[in-house]
N, C-alpha and C positions, 0 to 999 in steps of 0.2 A: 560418332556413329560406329558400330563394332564392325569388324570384318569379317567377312564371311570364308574369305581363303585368301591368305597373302606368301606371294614368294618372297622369300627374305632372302638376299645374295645367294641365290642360288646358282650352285656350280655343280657340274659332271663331267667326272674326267675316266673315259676309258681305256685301260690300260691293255696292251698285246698279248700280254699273256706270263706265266710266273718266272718266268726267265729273260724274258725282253724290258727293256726302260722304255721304252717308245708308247708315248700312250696319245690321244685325242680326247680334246678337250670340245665336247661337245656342247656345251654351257656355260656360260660365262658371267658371270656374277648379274645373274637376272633375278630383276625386283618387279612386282608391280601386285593390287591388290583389289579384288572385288569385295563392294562389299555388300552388307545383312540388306537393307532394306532398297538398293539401287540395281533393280536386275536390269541387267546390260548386255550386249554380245559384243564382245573383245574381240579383234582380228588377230592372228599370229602368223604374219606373212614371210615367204621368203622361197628362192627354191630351193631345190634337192641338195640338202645336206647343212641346213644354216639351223638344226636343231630344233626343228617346230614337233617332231613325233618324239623325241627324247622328253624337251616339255611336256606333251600330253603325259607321256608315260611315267614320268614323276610326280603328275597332279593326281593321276589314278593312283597311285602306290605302287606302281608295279616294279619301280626300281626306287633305289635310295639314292638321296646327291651326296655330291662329294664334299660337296660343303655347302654352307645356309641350312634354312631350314624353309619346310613348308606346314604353317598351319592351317588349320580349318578351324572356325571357329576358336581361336585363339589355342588349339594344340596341335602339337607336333604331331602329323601324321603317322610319323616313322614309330611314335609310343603306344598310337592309341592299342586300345583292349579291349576284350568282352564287350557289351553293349557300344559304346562308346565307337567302335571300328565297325559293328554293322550297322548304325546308325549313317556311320562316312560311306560306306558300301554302298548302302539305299541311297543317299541325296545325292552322289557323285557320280552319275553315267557317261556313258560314252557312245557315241555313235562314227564307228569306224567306214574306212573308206571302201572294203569290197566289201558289196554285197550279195557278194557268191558264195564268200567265205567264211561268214562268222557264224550261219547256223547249219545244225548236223542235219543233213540232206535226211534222217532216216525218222525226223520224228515232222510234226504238221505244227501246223500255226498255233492251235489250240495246244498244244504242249508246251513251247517256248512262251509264250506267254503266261503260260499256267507257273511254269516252273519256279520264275523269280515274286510271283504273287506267295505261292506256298512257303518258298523260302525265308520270306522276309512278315510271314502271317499277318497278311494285310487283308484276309477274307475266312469269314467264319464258314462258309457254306460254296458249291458248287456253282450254286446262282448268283450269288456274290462274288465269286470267280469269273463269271462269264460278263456279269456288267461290267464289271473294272475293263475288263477285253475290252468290250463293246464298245464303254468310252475310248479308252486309250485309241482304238483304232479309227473313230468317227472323228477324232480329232486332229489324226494328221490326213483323212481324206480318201478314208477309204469304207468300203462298203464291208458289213463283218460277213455277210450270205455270199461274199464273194471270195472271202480269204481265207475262213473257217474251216477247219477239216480238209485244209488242203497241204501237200508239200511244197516246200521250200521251190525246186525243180519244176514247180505246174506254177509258178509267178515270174511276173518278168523281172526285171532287174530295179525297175524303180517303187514296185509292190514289194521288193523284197526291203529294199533300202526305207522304205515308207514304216513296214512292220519293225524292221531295226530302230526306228526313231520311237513308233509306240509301246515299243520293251520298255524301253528306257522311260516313256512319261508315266506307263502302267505305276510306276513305285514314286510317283511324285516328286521329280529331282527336285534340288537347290540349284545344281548345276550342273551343266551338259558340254563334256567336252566332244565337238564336232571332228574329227578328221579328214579333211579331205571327204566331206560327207555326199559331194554330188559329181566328182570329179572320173565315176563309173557309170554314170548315168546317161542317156540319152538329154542332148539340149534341151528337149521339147519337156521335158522329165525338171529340169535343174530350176526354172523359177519355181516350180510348184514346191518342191523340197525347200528350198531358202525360202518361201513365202510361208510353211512350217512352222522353220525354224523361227521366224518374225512372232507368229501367233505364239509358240511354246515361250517365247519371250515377253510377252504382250497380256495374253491373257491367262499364263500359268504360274507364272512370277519363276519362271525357269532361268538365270544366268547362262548363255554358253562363250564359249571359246572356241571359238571358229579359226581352224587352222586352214590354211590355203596356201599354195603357192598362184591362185588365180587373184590377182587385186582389182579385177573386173566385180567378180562377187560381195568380195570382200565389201567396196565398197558399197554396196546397192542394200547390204544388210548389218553390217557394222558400225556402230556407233567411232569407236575408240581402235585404233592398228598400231600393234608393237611389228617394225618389220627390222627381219631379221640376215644375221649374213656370218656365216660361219661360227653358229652360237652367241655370237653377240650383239645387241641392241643395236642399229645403226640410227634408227630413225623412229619417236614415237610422238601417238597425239589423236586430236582428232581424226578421221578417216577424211573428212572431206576435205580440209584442209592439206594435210598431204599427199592423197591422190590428185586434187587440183595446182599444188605448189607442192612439189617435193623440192627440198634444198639438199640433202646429204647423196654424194654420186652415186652411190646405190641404189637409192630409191628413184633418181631420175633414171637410170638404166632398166629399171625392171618400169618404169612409165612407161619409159620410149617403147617397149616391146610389147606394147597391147598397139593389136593390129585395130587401128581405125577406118570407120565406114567412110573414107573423105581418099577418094583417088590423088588428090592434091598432096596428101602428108605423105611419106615416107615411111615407112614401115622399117625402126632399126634409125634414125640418124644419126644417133649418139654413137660411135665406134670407138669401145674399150679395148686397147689387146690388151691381151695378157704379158708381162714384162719378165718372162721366167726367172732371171737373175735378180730376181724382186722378192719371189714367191716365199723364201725363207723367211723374211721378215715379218710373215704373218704369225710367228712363234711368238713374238715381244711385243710387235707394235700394232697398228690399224691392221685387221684384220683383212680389208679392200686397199691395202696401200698396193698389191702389186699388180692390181687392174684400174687403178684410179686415174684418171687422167691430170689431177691437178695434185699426185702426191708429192709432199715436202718430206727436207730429214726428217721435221719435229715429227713426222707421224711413224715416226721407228718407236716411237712410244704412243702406249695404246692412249687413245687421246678419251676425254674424260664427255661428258654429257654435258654439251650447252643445250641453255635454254633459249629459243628463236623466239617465241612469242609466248602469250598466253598459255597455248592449247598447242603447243610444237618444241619440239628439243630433238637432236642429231648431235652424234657422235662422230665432230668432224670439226678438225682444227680451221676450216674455214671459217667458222664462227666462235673464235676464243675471244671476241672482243665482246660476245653478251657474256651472260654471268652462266658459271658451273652450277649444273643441278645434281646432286647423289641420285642413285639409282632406287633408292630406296624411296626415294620421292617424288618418281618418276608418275607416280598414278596421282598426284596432283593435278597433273596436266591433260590428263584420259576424262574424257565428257562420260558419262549416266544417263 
């Protein structure tokens, strides 16, 4: 079955600037691949700062890795040209986390959406500019007599984040990368967007990539979760499997801290410190070795990807007695 976009060792490393050595490595030899005919929604979990917006921003083009490659449909993004790059333009969108901030407060509904219609000549006629709208907009749930002709400013925040989703089906993706796409919204707002997202997956044959640091969501609409922790894989597989059993101390800690509706549990009982005189060793080895509670020497060396089960593998010498997976074959084990 072909692929439709695979990260191949993919790395990024940024550097301080043209006189400083000091650089940060924000990506770490990350593998995994969607593919043609299995549209799926991938989690990309982790908090603030484990590289899940660098990812996005190298799936869209918007930067180049330091090393690997990413292709789409079996080519290097980084080459494509003429046709061939606004082709990858049109099927690869994006639905960013404010929705305050990505449209120009000074034009109306009917112009943003006009605009990448025009651009990518996907309507011969005015009326055929206005249907496209019309579906795009009926389909993530909103009424067009109500959005039409209006400013950005005159909608509330989850009409605006609502229209930001129908930008993006207007042009037919392949795939939809999500950023933190309900994490500006009102609660009462968040199932309806992720219930969306389900349909754009469902009945549009839309791939996304749902990036979160919430694994509450995650789970409820993800099939398949790469979670992550300072640009590197810790723990990947099914969603439900691992939000039900997480094994790698990472992903039990980011468990432990989803606040449960049960007076009885404990909110937090896992307590990680931090080990300062540790923190160094994140340069060479386990990236959590110096908040882990069960860290060994061996993990002064970055420990490689066991496989736990079928459908689970973790980056964690607690389980070097199943077998080493490569990273590159890491989406064997991601359900469709």
């Amino acid at each position: 079955m072909a692929d439709l976009l695979e990260f191949k060792n993919v790395t990024k490393v940024y550097s301080s600037g043209l006189l400083s050595r000091a650089s940060t490595t924000a990506l770490n030899n990350v593998s995994f691949k969607i593919e043609e005919d299995d549209q799926t929604i991938m989690a990309v979990a982790g908090e603030s700062g484990s590289g899940k917006t660098t990812l996005a921003m190298l799936l869209l083009g918007f930067i180049e890795p330091t090393e690997g490659q990413i292709l789409y449909k079996g080519q290097d993004i980084t080459h494509l040209r003429g046709p061939d790059r606004m082709t990858f333009r049109r099927e690869v969108q994006a639905v960013f986390q404010d929705p305050f901030a990505v449209f120009n407060p000074f034009y109306t509904v009917d112009h943003l959406l006009t605009v990448p219609i025009k651009r990518f000549k996907l309507a011969r006629s005015k009326a055929e500019i206005r249907d496209k709208m019309v579906e795009a907009l009926t389909a993530v749930g909103l009424h067009p007599q109500d959005v039409l002709g209006r400013f950005p400013h005159q909608l509330s925040g989850g009409q605006r984040q609502r229209i930001n989703v129908a930008r993006a089906l207007v042009l037919k993706p392949r795939i939809l990368v999500a950023d933190e796409p309900v994490s500006m919204v009102d609660a009462s707002l968040r199932a309806n967007i992720l219930e969306i997202l389900q349909s754009l997956q469902q009945d549009h044959g839309v791939s996304i990539l749902y990036i979160t640091h919430d694994l509450t969501t995650a789970y409820h609409v993800a099939k398949s979760i790469l979670v992550m922790y300072r640009g590197t894989v810790m723990e990947a597989g099914d969603v439900d499997r691992i939000i039900k059993d997480p094994q790698h101390p990472y992903t039990r800690l980011l468990i432990d801290s989803i606040p449960w509706p049960d007076l009885n549990r404990r909110w937090g009982e896992t307590e990680i410190k931090a080990r300062e005189s540790d923190i160094g060793v994140v340069s060479s080895g386990c990236k959590f070795y110096g908040r882990c509670p069960f860290a060994m020497d061996k993990c002064k060396t970055l420990p490689p990807l066991f496989q736990i089960n079928e459908q689970q593998a973790a980056s964690c010498y607690l389980f070097d007695e199943h077998p080493q997976i490569a990273s590159e074959r890491l989406t064997e084990l991601l359900p469709v």
